[in-house]
LUMZA-589937 format. One line per field, with one value per residue (C-alpha): residue number from 1; x, y, z. Coordinates in nm, 2 decimals, m for minus. Example, Ala and Ser with C-alpha at 12.3 -4.5 7.8 and 13.67 -1.06 7.14 Angstrom:
LUMZA-589937
torvo = c(1, 2)
px = c(1.23, 1.37)
py = c(m0.45, m0.11)
pz = c(0.78, 0.71)
This chain:
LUMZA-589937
torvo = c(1, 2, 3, 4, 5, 6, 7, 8, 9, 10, 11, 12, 13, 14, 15, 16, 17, 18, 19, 20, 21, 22, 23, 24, 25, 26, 27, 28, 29, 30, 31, 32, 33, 34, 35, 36, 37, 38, 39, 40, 41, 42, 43, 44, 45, 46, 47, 48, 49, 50, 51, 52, 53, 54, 55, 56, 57, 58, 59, 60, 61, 62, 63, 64, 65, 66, 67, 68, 69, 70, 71, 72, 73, 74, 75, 76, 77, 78, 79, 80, 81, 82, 83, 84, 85, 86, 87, 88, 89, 90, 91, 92, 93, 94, 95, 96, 97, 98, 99, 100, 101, 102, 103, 104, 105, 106, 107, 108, 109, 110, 111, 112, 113, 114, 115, 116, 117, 118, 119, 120, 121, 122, 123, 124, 125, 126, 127, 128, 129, 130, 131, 132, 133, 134, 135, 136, 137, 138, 139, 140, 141, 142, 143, 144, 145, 146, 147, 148, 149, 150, 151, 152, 153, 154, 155, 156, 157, 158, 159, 160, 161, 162, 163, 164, 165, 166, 167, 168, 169, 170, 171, 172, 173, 174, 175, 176, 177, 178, 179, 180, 181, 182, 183, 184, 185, 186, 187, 188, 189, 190, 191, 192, 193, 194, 195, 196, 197, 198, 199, 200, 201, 202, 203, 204, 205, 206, 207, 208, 209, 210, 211, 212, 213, 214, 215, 216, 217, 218, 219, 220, 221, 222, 223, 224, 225, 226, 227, 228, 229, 230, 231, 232, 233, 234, 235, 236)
px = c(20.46, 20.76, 20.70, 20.69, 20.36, 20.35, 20.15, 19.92, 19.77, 19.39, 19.18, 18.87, 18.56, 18.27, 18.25, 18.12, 18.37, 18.65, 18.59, 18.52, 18.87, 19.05, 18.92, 19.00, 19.32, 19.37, 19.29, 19.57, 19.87, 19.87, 19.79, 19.57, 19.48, 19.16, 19.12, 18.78, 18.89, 19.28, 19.31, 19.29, 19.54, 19.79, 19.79, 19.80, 20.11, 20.31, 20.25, 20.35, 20.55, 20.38, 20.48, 20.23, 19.92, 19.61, 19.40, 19.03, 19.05, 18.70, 18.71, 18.58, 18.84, 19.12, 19.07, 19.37, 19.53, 19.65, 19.67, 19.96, 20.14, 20.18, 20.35, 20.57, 20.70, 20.75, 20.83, 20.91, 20.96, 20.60, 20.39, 20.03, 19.76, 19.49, 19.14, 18.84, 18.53, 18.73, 18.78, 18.89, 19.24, 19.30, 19.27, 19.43, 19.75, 19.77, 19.79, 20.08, 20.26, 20.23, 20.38, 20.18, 20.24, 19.93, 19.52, 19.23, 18.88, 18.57, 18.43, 18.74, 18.78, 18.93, 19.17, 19.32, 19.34, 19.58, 19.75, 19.86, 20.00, 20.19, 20.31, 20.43, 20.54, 20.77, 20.90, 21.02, 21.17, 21.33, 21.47, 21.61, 21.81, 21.97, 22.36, 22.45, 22.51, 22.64, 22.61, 22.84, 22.58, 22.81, 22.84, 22.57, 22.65, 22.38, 22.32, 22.06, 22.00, 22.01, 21.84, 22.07, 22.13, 22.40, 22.57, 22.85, 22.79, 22.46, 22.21, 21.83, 21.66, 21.43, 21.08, 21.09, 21.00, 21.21, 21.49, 21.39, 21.32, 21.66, 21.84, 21.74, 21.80, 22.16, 22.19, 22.14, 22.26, 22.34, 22.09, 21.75, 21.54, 21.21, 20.91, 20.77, 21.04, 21.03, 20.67, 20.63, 20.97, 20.85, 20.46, 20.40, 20.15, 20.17, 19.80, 19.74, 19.72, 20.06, 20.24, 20.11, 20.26, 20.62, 20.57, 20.53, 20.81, 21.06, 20.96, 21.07, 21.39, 21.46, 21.40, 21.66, 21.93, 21.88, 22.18, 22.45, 22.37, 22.55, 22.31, 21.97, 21.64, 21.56, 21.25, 21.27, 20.98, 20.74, 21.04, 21.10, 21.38, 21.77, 21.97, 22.27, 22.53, 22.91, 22.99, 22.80, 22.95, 22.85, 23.03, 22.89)
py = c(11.70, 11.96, 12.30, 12.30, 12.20, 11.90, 12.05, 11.88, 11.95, 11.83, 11.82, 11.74, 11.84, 11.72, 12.04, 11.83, 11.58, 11.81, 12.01, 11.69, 11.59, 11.92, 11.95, 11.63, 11.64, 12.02, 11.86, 11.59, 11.89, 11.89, 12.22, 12.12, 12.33, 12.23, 12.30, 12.22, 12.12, 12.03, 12.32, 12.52, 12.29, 12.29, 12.71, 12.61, 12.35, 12.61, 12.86, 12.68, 12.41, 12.10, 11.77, 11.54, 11.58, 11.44, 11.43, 11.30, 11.12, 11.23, 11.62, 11.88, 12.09, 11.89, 11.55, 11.39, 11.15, 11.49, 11.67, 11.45, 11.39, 11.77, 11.79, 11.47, 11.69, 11.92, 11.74, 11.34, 11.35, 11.46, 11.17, 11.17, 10.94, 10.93, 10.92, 10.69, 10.58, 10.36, 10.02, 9.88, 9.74, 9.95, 10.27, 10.22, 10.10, 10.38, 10.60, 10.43, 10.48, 10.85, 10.80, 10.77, 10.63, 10.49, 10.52, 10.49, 10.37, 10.57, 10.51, 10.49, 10.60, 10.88, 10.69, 10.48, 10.82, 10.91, 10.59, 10.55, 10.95, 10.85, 10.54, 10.73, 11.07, 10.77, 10.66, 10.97, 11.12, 10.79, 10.84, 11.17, 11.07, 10.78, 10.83, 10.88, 10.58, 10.56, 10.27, 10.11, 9.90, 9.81, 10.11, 10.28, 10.53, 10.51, 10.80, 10.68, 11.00, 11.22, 11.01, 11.03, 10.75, 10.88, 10.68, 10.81, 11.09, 11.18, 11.18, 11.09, 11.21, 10.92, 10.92, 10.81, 10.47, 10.43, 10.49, 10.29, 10.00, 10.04, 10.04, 9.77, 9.58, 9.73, 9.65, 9.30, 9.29, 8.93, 8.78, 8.73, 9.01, 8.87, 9.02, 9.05, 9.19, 9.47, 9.53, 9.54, 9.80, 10.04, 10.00, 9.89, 9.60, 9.33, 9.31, 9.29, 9.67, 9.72, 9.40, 9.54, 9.89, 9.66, 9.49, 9.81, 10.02, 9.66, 9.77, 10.07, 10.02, 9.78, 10.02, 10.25, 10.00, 9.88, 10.08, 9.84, 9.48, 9.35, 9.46, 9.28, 9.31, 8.90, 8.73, 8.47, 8.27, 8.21, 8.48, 8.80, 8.92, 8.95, 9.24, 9.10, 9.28, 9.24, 9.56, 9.61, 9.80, 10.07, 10.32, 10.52)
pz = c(18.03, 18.00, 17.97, 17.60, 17.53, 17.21, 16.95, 16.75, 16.38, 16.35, 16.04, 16.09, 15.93, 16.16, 16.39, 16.68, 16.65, 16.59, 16.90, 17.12, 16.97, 17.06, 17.44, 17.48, 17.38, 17.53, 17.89, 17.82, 17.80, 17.41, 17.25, 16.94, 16.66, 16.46, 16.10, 15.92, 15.62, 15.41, 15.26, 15.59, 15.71, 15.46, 15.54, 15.92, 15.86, 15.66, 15.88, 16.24, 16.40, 16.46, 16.60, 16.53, 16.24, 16.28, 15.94, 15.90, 15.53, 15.38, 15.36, 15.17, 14.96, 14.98, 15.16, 15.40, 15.15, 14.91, 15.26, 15.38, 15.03, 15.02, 15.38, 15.29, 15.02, 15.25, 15.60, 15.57, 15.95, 16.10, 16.23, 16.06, 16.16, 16.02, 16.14, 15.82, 15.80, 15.54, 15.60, 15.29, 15.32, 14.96, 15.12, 15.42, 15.22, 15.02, 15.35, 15.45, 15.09, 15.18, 15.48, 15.74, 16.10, 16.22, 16.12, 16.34, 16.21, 16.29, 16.54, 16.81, 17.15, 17.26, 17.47, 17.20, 17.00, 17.31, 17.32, 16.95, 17.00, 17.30, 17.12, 16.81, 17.04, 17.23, 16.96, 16.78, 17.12, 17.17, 16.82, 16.85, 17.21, 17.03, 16.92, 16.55, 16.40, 16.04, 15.86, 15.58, 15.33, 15.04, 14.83, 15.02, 15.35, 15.58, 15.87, 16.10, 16.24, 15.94, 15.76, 15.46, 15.24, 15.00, 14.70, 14.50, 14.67, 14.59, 14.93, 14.93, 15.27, 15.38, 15.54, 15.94, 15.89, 15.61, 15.83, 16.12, 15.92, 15.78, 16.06, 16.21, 15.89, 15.88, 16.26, 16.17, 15.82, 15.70, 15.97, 16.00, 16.09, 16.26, 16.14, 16.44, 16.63, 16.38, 16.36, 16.77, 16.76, 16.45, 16.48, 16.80, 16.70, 16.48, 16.30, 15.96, 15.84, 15.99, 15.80, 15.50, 15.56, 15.63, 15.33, 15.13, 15.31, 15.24, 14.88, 14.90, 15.03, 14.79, 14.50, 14.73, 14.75, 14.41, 14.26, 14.43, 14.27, 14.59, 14.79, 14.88, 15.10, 15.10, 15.23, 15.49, 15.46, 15.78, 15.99, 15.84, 15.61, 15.57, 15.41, 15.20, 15.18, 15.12, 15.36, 15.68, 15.98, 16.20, 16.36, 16.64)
């Protein structure tokens, strides 16, 4: 670990769990800070610089789901997982739409709690040491790092995996994208919960690009998808 310690949001309303959660996670270098319930969060996340949120789904007051849609509004660049007793494939998805990075099911082990942090913690450093890279999508200006996706000069800040999704797409625009290649480099595994977050975050970049009729997110059927475009260069 460097000096700076990563610090990590946690929401979690079972006290025994919660501080089973936090030591753990104290003893592996992260400073953790545990909040009973979302509404204690939300005052801890305006109040402190985190780098990753942990949010349990079923809480009392305000429950994770309303937690993370008001730090998206706020942040679209924090990871959040989060941590259900949920298992239907309905509710899972709709933690994705706000944005989230990954989701454990109760009960998990500690250890794959670390691993999917370490994954996403990778990830984003990774991210952040890359060079800026500006993309030229038809009409559309695309800056990797920033974010930005500006047309007719008007910008829209995108989440994280909005961006990294479309930049691989612009990377390869006019060739096949392979689904799995994409899944394995933005979510680390390829099972079923995580195509389904693809398939929604394909949709929202779709409704993105729409503005440029040129422009086009197309299925490949049985190998991923292609982005049409008339324009597509990068300059680093």
């Amino acid at each position: 670990m460097t000096d700076e310690k990563v610090k990590i949001l946690l929401c979690e309303d079972d006290e025994n769990l919660g501080m089973l959660l936090r030591e753990y996670l104290q003893t592996k270098g992260y400073e953790s800070d545990l909040q009973p319930d979302g509404e204690a969060g939300y005052k801890a996340f305006t109040k402190n610089k985190y780098d990753l949120c942990v949010f349990d789904v079923m809480m009392p007051k305000k429950d994770g789901f309303a937690l993370a849609a008001e730090i998206r509004a706020m942040n679209t660049e924090v990871p959040i997982i989060f941590l259900t007793a949920k298992s239907m494939k309905e509710d899972i998805l709709r933690g994705f739409k706000l944005g989230a990075d990954d989701y454990l099911s109760k009960p998990f082990s500690m250890e794959e709690l670390l691993y999917r942090i370490e994954s996403i913690l990778r990830r984003v450093r990774g991210k952040k040491s890359k060079d800026v890279v500006v993309f030229q999508i038809g009409k559309f200006i695309f800056d990797s790092q920033k974010q930005l996706l500006t047309h007719r000069n008007e910008s829209k800040k995108l989440t994280t995996k909005e961006s990294e999704l479309l930049s691989l797409l612009a990377a390869n625009a006019n060739e096949i994208l392979e689904r799995n290649y994409a899944l394995k480099t933005i979510w680390v595994d390829d099972n079923y919960f995580n195509a389904r977050s693809m398939d929604v975050y394909i949709t929202k970049l779709r409704k993105l690009l729409k503005d440029d009729p040129d422009v086009a997110i197309i299925n490949i059927h049985g190998k991923g998808y292609k982005l049409i475009t008339p324009q597509a260069s990068s300059n680093d």
